[in-house]
C-alpha positions as CSV (number, residue, x, y, z in Angstrom):
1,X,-20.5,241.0,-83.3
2,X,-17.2,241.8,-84.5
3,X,-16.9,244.7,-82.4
4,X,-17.7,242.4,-79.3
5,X,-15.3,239.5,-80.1
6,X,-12.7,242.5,-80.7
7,X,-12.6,243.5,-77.4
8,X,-12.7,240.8,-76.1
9,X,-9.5,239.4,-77.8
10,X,-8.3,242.8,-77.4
11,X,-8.7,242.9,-73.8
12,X,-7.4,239.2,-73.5
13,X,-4.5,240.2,-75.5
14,X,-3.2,243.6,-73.0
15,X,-4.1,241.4,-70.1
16,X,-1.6,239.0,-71.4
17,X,1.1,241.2,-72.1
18,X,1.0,242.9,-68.9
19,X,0.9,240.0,-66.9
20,X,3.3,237.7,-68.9
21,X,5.8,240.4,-67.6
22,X,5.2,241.1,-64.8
23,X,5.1,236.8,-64.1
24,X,8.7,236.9,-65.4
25,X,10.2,239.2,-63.2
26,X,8.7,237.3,-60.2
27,X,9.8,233.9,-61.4
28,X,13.2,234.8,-62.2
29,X,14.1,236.5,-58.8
30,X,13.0,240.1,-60.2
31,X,15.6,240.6,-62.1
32,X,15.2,241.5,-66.1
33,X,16.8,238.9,-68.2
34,X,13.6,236.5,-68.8
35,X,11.7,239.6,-69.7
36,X,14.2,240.8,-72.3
37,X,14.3,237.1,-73.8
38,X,10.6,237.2,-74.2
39,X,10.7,240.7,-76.0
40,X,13.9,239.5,-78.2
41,X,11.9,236.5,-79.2
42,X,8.9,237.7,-80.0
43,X,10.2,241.0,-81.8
44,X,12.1,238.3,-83.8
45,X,9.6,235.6,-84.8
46,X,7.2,238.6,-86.0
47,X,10.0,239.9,-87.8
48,X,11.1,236.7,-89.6
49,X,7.9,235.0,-89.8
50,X,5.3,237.8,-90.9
51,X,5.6,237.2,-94.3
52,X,4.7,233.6,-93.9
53,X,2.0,234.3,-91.4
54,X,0.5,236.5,-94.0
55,X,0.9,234.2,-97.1
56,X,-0.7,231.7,-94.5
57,X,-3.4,234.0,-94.5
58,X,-3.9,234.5,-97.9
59,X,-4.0,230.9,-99.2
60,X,-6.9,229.6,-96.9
61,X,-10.3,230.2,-96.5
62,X,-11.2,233.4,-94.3
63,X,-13.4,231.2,-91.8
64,X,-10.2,228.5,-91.5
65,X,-7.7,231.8,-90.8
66,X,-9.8,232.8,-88.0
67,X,-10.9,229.9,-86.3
68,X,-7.4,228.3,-86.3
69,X,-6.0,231.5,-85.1
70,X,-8.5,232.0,-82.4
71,X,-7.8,228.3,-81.0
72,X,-4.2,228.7,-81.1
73,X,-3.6,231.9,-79.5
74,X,-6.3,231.0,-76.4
75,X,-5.2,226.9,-76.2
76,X,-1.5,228.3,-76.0
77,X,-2.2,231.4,-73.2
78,X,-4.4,228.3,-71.4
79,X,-1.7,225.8,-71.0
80,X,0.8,228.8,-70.4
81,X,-1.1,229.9,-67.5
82,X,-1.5,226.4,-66.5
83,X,2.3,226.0,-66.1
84,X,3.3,229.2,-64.6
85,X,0.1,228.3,-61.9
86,X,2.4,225.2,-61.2
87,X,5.9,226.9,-61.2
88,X,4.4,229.8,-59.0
89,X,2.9,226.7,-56.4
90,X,5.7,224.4,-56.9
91,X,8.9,226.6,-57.3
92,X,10.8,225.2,-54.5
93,X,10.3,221.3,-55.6
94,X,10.9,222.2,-59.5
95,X,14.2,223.8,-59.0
96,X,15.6,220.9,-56.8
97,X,14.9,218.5,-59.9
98,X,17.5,217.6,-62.3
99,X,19.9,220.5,-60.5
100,X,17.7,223.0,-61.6
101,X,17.4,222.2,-65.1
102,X,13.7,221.4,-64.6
103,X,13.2,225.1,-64.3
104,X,15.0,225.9,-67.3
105,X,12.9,223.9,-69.4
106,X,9.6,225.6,-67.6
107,X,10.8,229.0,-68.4
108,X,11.1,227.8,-71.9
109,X,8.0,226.5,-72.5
110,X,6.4,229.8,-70.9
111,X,8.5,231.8,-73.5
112,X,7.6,229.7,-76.4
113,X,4.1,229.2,-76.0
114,X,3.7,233.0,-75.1
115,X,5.3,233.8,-78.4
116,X,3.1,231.1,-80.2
117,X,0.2,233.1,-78.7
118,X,1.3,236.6,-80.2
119,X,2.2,235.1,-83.6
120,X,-1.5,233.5,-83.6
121,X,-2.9,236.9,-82.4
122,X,-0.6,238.8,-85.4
123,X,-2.4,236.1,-87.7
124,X,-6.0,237.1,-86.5
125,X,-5.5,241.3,-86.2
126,X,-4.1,240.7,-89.8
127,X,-7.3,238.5,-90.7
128,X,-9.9,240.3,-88.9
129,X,-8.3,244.1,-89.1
130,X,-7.4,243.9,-92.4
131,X,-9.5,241.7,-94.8
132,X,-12.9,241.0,-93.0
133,X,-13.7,244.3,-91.9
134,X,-13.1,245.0,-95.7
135,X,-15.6,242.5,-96.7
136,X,-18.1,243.3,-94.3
137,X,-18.4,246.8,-94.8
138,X,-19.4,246.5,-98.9
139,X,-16.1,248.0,-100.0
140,X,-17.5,251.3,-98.8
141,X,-14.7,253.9,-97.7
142,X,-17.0,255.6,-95.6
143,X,-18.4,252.3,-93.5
144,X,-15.2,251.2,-93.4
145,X,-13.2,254.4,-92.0
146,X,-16.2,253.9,-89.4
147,X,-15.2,250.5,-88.6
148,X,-11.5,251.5,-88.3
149,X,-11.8,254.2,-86.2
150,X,-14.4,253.0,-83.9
151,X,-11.6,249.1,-83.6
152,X,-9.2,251.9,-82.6
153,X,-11.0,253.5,-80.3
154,X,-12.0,250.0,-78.4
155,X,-7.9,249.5,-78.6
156,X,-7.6,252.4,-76.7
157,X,-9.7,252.1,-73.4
158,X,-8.8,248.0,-73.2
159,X,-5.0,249.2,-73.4
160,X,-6.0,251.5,-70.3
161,X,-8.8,249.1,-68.4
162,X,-7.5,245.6,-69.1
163,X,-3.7,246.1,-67.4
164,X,-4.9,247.6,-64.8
165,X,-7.9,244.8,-63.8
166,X,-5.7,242.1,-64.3
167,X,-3.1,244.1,-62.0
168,X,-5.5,244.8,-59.4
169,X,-6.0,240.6,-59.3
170,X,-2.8,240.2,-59.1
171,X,-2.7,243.1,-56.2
172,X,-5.3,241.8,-54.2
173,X,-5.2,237.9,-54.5
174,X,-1.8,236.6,-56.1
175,X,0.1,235.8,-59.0
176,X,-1.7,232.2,-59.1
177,X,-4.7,233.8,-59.1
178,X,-4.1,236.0,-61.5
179,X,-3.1,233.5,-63.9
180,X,-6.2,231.2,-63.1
181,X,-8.1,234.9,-63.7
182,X,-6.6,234.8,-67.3
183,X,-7.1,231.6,-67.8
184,X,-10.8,231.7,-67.5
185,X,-11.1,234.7,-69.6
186,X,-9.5,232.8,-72.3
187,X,-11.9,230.3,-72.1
188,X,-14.9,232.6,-71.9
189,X,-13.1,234.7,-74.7
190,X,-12.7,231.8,-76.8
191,X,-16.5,230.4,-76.9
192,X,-17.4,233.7,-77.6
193,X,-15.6,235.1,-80.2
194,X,-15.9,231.6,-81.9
195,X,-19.3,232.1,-82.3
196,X,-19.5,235.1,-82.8
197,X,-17.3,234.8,-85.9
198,X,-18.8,231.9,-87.5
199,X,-21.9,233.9,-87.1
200,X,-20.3,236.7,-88.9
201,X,-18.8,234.2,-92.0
202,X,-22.2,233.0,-92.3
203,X,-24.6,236.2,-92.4
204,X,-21.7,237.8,-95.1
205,X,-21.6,235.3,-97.6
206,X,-18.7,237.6,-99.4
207,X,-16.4,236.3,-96.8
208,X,-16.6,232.9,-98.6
209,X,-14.9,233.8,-101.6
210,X,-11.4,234.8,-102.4
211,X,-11.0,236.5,-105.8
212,X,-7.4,236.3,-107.7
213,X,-5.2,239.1,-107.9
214,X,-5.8,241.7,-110.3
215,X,-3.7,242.7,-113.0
216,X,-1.6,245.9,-112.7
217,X,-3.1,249.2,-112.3
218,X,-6.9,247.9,-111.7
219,X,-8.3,249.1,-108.5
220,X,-7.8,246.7,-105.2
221,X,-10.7,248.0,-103.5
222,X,-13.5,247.0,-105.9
223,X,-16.6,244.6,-105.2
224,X,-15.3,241.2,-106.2
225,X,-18.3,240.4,-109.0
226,X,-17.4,243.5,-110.8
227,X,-13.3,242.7,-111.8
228,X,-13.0,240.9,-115.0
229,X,-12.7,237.0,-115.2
230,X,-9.8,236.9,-117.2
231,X,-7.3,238.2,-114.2
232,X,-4.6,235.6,-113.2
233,X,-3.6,234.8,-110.0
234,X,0.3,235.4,-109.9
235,X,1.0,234.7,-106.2
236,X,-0.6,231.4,-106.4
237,X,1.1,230.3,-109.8
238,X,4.3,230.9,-107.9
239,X,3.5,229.0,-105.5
240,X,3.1,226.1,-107.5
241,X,6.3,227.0,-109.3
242,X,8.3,227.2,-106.3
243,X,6.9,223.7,-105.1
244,X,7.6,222.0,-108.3
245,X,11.4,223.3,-108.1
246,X,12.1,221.8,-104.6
247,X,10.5,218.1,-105.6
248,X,14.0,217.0,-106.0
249,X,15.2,218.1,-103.1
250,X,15.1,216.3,-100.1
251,X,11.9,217.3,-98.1
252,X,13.3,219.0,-95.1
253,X,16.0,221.3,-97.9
254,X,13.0,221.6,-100.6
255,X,10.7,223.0,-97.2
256,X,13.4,225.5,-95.9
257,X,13.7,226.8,-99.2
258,X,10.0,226.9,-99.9
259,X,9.9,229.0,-96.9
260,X,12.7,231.0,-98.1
261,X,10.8,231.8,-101.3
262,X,7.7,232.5,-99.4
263,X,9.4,235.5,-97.6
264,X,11.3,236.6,-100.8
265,X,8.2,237.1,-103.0
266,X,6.4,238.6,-99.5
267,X,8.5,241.0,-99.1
268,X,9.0,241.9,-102.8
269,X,5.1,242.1,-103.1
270,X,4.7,244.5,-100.2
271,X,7.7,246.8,-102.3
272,X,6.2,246.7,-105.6
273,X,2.8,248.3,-103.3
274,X,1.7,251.5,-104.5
275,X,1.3,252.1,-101.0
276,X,4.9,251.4,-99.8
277,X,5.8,254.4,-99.0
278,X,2.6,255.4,-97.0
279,X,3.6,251.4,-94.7
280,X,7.5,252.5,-94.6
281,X,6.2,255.8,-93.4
282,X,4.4,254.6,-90.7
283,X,6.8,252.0,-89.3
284,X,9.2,254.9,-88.9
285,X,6.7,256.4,-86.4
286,X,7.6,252.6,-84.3
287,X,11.5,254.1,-83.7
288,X,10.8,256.7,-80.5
289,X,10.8,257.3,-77.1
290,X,8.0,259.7,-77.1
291,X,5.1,257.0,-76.2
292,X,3.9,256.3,-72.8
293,X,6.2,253.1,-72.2
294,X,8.4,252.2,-69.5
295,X,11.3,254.1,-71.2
296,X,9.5,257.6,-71.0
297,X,8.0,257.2,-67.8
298,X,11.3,256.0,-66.1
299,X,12.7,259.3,-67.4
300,X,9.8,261.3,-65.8
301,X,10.4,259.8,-62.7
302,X,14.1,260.9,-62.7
303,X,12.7,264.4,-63.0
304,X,10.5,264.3,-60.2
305,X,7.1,263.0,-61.6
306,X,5.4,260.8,-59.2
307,X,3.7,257.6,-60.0
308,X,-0.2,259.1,-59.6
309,X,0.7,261.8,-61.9
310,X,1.9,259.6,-64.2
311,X,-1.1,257.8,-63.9
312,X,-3.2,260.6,-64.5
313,X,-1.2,261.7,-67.6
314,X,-1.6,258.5,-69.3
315,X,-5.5,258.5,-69.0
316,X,-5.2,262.1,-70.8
317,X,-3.2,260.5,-73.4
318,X,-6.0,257.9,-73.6
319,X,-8.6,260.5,-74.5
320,X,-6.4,262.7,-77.1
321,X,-5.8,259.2,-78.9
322,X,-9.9,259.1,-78.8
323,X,-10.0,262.7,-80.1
324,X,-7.4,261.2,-82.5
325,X,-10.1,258.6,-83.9
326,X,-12.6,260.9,-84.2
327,X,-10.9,263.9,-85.9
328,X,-9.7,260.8,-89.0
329,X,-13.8,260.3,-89.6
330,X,-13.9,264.5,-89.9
331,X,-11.3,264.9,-92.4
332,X,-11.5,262.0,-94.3
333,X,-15.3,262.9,-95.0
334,X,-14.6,266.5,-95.5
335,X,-11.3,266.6,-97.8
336,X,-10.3,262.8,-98.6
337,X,-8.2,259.9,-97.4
338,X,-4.8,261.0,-98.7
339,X,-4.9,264.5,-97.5
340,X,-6.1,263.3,-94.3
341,X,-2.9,261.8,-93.8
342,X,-1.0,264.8,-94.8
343,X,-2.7,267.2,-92.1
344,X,-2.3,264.8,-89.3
345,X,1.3,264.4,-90.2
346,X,1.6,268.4,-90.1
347,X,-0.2,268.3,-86.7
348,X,1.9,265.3,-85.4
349,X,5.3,267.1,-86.2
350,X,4.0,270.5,-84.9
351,X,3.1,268.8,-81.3
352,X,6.6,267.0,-81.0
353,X,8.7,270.3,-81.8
354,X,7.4,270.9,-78.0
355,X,9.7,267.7,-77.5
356,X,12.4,269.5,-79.2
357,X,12.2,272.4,-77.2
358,X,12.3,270.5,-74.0
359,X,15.8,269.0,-74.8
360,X,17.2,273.0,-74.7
361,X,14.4,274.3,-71.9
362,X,15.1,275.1,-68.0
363,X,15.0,272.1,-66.1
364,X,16.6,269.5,-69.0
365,X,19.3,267.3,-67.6
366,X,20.9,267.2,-71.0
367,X,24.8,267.4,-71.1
368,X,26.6,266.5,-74.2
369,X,29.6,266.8,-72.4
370,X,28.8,262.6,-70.9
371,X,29.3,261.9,-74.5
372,X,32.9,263.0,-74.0
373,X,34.1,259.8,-73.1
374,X,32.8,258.3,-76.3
375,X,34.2,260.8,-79.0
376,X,37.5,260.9,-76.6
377,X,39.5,257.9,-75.7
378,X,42.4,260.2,-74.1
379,X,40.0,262.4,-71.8
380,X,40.4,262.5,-68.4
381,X,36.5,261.1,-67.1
382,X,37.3,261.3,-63.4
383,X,37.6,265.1,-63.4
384,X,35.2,265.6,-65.9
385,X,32.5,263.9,-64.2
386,X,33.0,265.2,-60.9
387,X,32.2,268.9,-62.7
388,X,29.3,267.3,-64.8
389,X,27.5,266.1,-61.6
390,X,28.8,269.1,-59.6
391,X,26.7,271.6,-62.1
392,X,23.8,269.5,-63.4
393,X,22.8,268.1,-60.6
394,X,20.2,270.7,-59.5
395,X,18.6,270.2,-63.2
396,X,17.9,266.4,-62.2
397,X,15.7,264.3,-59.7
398,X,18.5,262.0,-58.1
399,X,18.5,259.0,-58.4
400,X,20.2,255.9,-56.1
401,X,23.1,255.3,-58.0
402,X,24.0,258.9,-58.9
403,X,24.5,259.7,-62.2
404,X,25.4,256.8,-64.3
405,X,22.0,255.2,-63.3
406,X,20.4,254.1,-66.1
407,X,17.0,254.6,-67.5
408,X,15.5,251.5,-66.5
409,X,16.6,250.7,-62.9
410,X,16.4,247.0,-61.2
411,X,12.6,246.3,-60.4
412,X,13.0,245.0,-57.1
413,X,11.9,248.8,-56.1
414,X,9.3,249.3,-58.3
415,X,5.5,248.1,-59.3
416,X,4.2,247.7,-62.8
417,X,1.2,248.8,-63.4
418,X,0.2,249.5,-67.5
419,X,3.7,250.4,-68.3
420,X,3.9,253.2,-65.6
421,X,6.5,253.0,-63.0
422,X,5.6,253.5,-59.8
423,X,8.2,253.9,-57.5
424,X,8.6,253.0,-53.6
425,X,11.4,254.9,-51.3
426,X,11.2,258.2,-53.6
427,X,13.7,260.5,-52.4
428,X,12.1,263.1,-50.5
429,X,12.9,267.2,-49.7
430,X,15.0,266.8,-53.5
431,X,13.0,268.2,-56.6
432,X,14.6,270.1,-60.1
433,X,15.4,273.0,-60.7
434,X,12.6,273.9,-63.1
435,X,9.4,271.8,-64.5
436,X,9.7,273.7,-67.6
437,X,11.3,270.8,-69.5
438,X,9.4,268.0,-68.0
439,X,6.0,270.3,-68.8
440,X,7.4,270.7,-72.6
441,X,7.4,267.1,-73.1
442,X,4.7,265.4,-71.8
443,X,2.5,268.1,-73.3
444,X,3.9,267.6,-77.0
445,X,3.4,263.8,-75.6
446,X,0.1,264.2,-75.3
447,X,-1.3,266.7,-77.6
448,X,0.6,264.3,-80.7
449,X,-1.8,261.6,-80.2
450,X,-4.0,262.9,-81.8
451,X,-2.1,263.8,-85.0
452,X,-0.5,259.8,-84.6
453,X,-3.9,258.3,-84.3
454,X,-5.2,260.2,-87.4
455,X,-2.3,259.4,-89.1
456,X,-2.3,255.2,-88.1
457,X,-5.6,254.9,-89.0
458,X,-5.2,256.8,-92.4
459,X,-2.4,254.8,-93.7
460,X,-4.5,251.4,-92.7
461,X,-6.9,252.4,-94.6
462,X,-4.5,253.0,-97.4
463,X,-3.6,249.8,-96.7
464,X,-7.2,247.9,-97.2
465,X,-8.1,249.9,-100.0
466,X,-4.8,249.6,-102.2
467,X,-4.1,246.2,-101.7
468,X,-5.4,243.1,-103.7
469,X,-7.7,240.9,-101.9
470,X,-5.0,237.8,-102.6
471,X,-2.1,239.8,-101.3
472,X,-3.8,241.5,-98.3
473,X,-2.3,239.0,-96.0
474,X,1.0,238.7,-97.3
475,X,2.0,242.9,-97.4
476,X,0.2,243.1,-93.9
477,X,2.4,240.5,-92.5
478,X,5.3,242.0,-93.7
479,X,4.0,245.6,-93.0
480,X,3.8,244.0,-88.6
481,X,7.5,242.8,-89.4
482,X,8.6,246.8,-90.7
483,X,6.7,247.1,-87.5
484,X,8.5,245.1,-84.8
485,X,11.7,245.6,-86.6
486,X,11.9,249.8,-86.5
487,X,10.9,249.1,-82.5
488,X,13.4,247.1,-81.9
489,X,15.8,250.0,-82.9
490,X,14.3,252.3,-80.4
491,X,15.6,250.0,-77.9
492,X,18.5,249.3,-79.3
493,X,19.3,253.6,-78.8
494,X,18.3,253.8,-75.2
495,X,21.2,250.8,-74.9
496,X,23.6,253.1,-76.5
497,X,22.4,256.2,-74.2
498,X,21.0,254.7,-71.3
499,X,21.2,257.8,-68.5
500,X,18.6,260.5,-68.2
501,X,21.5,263.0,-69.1
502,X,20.9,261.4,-73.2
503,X,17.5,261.4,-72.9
504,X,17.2,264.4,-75.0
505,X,19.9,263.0,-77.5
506,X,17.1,260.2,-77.7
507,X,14.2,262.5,-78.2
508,X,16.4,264.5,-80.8
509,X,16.7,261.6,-83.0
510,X,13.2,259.7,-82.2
511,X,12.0,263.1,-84.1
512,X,14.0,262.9,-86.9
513,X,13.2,259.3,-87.5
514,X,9.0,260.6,-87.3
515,X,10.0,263.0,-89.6
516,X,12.0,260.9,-92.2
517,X,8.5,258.6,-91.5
518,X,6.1,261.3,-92.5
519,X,8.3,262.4,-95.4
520,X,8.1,259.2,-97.1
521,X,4.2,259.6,-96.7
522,X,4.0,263.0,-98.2
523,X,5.9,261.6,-101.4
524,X,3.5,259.1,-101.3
525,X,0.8,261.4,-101.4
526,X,2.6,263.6,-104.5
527,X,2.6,260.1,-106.5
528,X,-0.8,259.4,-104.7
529,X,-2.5,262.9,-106.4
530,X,-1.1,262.9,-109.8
531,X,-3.3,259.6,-110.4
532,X,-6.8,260.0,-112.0
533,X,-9.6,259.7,-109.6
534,X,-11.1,256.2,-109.0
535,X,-15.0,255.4,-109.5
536,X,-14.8,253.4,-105.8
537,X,-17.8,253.8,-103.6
538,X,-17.5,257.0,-101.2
């Protein structure tokens, strides 16, 4: 049962990214700027409001985390898809209302209810993924690696299948009918997994109960009738603390700063983790370009990879992630959690050296020389660039716009299909130089799946198991903030070097951020093997 009610809200949830925007574009005259507001403001809401989405979760029944969540996040994609059906049927009339103000104020609403949804779906991956799965499996390492890997596994084929059913609706029928498409889902979705989980709550009457926090250096992941009853439960003490402080404050003051406080002591509880290296480690892995987003595949496409290729490559990547899943349960089984993580972070940094050698191999439109102009307020760019295009331009896939075209071109040209672009009017008769390059990366792409995977799945379980039961929400909230936060600097670098030409700078320093990542882990894992072995179940 949870298996079933995870796809489902996993295939609701890719549905509703991909479609949110691609409904975006199309409302606001394809052009980008709705779609970038929407990232901005849900990047930032996770970031600022993990800790208190976590804390949420920690201070109320696991059957009230869940429920709530679930109704939230499927009532708030309902009435979103609701309004865009009536913006999409009623564009013409809604701008001419209140000089077009009307429209401003349906945007918004799309845009806030849309980030209500993904706040409410943070709130149930962090209850679900985190804590129940924990619960359910008996505190058993084994059962629960199983679990973990086969959630991540079901993550995998709805990130492939779900975009591209709700894209073929949307294809075949229309953007009203795709949203009425979504909209039932939800609904379907929502009875479902309801049930489902109250079913769940019921049959595992551990779920009920929420032990206080142990005291330092006792175990997290032991069986809540065998910790001592004299433990105290510090989080919740403060809480009461903090409350009693901010009485004499007037309520909307003493509430902000109750908030305030709330994040503080999140934040400070997910640094005092013994894990906090392993979580820092992994949201380092967040800040590259090597994933298959639109940032990557735009840059393929600049070197002559068409959209059906690109397709094809991204199913590959599908099944190495699998492989990815599967190799965790092997080594975990045969030598441990801890030094699980430490061979797929050797295999993950040997597959993207490939990406390294891309940067320097035949075919890479890398110039350092387009920096010039940055390092050089006096030089002469006119001249410069004219020799720049004059001699790499056999080592790119042209572009219109020559060479200053950015990674990310206007969408009016192109469909959106899973993250791929797919682009119409390719230049014909034009192609590099050399493949060598292009080869080079998508293969250490690829083939470093399967090292990530491993890895992901090997610090969330670190996670689970080293983590108090009454902190578990808290340090996972502010573990998706890390999250969101170290992606939002991978955009913020293909801003500063947005043309193919930098795209190796990019990759350049995407490694050295997966490397600083994976460091941090393997000095969590020196700390990590000088403790004395645990008496946990195996």
């Amino acid at each position: 049962m949870i298996y079933v009610s995870g796809a489902l809200s996993m295939w609701g949830d890719r549905m509703w990214h991909f479609a949110i925007s691609v409904f975006l574009i199309e409302l606001y005259g394809r052009n980008l700027l709705l779609t970038a507001i929407f990232g901005l403001v849900v990047a930032g809401s996770v970031l600022l409001l993990g800790a208190l989405i976590g804390d949420w979760v920690d201070r109320n029944p696991r059957n009230k985390v869940a429920h709530a969540s679930l109704l939230v996040q499927n009532i708030s994609v309902t009435v979103c898809s609701i309004v865009l059906m009536l913006v999409f049927l009623y564009k013409q009339w809604i701008e001419s209302i209140w000089d077009g103000w009307l429209t401003v104020v349906c945007y918004t609403v799309v845009i806030v209810l849309a980030d209500v949804a993904n706040l409410a779906s943070t709130a149930l991956t962090i209850a679900i993924q985190r804590d129940w799965i924990v619960v359910i499996t008996g505190y058993n390492r084994g059962h629960l690696a199983g679990m973990n890997a086969t959630m991540r596994r079901i993550d995998q084929v709805t990130n492939i299948l779900a975009p591209l059913a709700v894209g073929q609706v949307m294809t075949l029928a229309s953007n009203v009918i795709g949203c009425g498409f979504i909209l039932g889902w939800n609904l379907v979705s929502l009875i479902v997994e309801f049930i489902f989980l109250s079913r769940v709550y019921r049959i595992v009457p551990a779920l009920s109960v929420k032990p206080p926090a142990p005291e330092d250096g006792q175990a997290s992941l032991e069986r809540p009738a065998e910790r001592t009853e004299g433990l105290v439960e510090r989080r919740g003490s403060q809480g009461h603390l903090n409350l009693k402080e901010v009485t004499n404050l007037p309520l909307c003051f003493g509430r902000f700063r109750w908030l305030l406080s709330t994040c503080k002591d999140g934040w400070r509880a997910y640094y005092r983790q013994d894990v906090f290296l392993a979580g820092m480690g992994l949201a380092f892995l967040y800040t590259t370009v090597l994933g298959f987003d639109c940032i990557t595949t735009g840059y393929a496409y600049t070197q002559g990879i068409s959209g059906s290729l690109l397709s094809l490559l991204m199913g590959v990547s599908a099944i190495t992630g699998l492989m990815g899943t599967i190799m965790f349960t092997k080594l975990r089984k045969a030598y441990g959690l801890v030094n699980t993580g430490i061979i797929s972070s050797c295999l993950h940094l040997c597959c993207l050296l490939l990406c390294v050698c891309s940067v320097f191999a035949p075919g890479s439109p890398m110039d350092l020389r387009l920096l010039r102009p940055f390092l050089d307020a006096n030089s002469t760019l006119s001249a410069a660039g004219g020799m720049v295009e004059g001699q790499r331009q056999k080592h790119t896939y042209p572009m219109r716009g020559g060479i200053n075209q950015p990674l990310l071109p206007d969408r009016s040209s192109i469909h959106w299909t899973n993250n791929t672009v797919l682009f119409e009017n390719m230049p014909s008769g034009m192609e590099p130089d050399s493949y060598i390059s292009i080869i080079l990366l998508f293969l250490g792409v690829i083939t470093a799946r399967i090292g990530l995977w491993s890895f992901d799945l090997t610090v969330t379980q670190l996670l689970q198991e080293n983590i108090c039961e009454s902190e578990r929400g808290v340090v996972n909230g502010v573990q998706s903030s890390m999250n969101y936060l170290m992606d939002l600097l991978h955009f913020i670098m293909v801003i500063s070097a947005p043309q193919p030409q930098h795209f190796g700078i990019l990759v350049i320093i995407s490694v050295l951020f997966i490397t600083t990542g994976h460091t941090m882990y393997f000095l969590y894992a020196r700390k990590a093997k000088r403790k004395p072995a645990g008496c946990l179940d195996t």
